[in-house]
VEXMAR-112187 format. One line per field, with one value per residue: residue in one letter; x, y, z of N, C-alpha, C in turn; residue number from 1. Coordinates in steps of 0.2 Angstrom, whole numbers. Example, Ala and Ser with C-alpha at 12.3 -4.5 7.8 and 13.67 -1.06 7.14 Angstrom:
2
res	(a s)
nX	(66 64)
nY	(-28 -11)
nZ	(39 35)
caX	(62 68)
caY	(-22 -5)
caZ	(39 36)
cX	(66 64)
cY	(-16 0)
cZ	(39 39)
n	(1 2)
END
This chain:
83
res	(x x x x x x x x x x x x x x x x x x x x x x x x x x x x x x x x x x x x x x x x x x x x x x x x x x x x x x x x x x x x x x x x x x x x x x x x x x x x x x x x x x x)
nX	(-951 -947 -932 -919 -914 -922 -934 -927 -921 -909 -891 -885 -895 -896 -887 -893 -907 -902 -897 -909 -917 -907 -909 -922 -936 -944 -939 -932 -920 -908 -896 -898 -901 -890 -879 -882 -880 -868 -861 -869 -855 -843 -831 -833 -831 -837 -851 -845 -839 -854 -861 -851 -854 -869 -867 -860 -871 -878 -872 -862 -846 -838 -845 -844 -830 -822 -827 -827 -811 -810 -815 -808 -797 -800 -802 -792 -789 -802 -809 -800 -791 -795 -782)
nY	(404 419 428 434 447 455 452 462 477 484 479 479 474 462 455 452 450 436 430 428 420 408 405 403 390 391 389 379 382 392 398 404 417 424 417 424 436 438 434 448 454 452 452 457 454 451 444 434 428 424 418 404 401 398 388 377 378 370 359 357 357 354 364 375 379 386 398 404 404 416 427 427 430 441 450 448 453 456 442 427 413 397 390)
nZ	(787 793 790 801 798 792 804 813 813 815 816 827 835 835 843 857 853 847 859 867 859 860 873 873 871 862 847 838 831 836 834 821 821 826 818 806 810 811 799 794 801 804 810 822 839 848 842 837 847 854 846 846 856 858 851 860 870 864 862 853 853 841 833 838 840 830 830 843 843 834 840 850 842 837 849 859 870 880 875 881 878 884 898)
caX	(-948 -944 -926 -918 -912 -932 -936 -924 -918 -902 -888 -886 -900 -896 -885 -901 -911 -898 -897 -914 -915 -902 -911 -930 -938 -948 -936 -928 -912 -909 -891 -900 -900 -882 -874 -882 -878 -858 -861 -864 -851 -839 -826 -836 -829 -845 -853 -844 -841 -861 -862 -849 -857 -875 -866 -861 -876 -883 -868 -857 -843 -836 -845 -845 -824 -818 -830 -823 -808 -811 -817 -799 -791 -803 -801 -788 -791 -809 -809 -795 -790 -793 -775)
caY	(407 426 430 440 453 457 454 465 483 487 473 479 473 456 451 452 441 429 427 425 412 404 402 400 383 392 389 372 382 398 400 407 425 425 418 431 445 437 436 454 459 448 456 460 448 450 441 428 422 422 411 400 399 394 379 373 376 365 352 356 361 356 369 380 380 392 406 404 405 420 430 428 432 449 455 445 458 452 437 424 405 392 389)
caZ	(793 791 791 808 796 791 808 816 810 816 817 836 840 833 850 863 850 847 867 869 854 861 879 872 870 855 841 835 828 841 829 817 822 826 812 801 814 811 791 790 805 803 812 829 841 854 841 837 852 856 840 846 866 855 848 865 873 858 863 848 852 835 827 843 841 826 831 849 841 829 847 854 837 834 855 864 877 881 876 882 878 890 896)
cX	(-945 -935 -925 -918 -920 -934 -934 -920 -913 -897 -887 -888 -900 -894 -891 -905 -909 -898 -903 -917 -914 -905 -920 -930 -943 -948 -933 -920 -912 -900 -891 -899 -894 -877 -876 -882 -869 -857 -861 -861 -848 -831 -828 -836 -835 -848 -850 -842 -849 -863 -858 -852 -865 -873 -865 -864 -880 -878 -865 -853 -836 -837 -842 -834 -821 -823 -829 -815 -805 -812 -810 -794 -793 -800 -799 -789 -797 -810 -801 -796 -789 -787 -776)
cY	(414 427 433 446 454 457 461 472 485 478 473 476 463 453 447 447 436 427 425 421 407 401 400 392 385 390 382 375 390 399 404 415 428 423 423 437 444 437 442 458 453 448 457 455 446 446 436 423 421 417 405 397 397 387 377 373 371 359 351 362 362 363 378 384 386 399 408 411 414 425 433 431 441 453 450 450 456 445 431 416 405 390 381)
cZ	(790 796 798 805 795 797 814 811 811 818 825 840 840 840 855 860 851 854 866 866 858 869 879 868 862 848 844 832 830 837 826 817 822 821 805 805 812 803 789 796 806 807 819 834 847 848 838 841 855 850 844 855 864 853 854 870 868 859 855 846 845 831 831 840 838 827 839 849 837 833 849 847 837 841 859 871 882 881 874 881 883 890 897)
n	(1 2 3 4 5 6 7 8 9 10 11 12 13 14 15 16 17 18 19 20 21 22 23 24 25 26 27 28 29 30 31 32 33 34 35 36 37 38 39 40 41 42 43 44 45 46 47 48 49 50 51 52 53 54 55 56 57 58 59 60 61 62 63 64 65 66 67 68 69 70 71 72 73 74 75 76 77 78 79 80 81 82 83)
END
């Protein structure tokens, strides 16, 4: 399987694959493109809350949780804890 980084040129462009990963039947691990779009922008709270909204469409929101979290901690403004 060829990397997202090799398939995709700009990190920008990672979100939109990671979505549609994330809602095609084509792939068995539609995460993939997202947690190396958060490995190298680590900091970019749009993507780690689309990583942690992949886990809980995958029905883990164990793993879904600290990138949830890390969302709310980067842009409290954007995105907010459930109260």
């Amino acid at each position: 399987m060829v990397s997202c980084a090799r398939r995709l040129r700009a990190p920008a462009r990672y979100t939109p694959k990671g979505r549609w990963l994330a809602s095609s039947s084509t792939t068995s691990r539609p995460d993939v493109c997202s947690r190396e779009a958060v490995a190298l922008l680590p900091n970019n709270a749009a993507l780690q809350y689309q990583l942690g909204q992949t886990y809980l469409k995958l029905g883990d929101p164990r793993r879904a949780t600290p990138y949830l979290r890390r969302a709310v901690e980067l842009d409290p403004a954007r995105f907010r804890e459930a109260p």
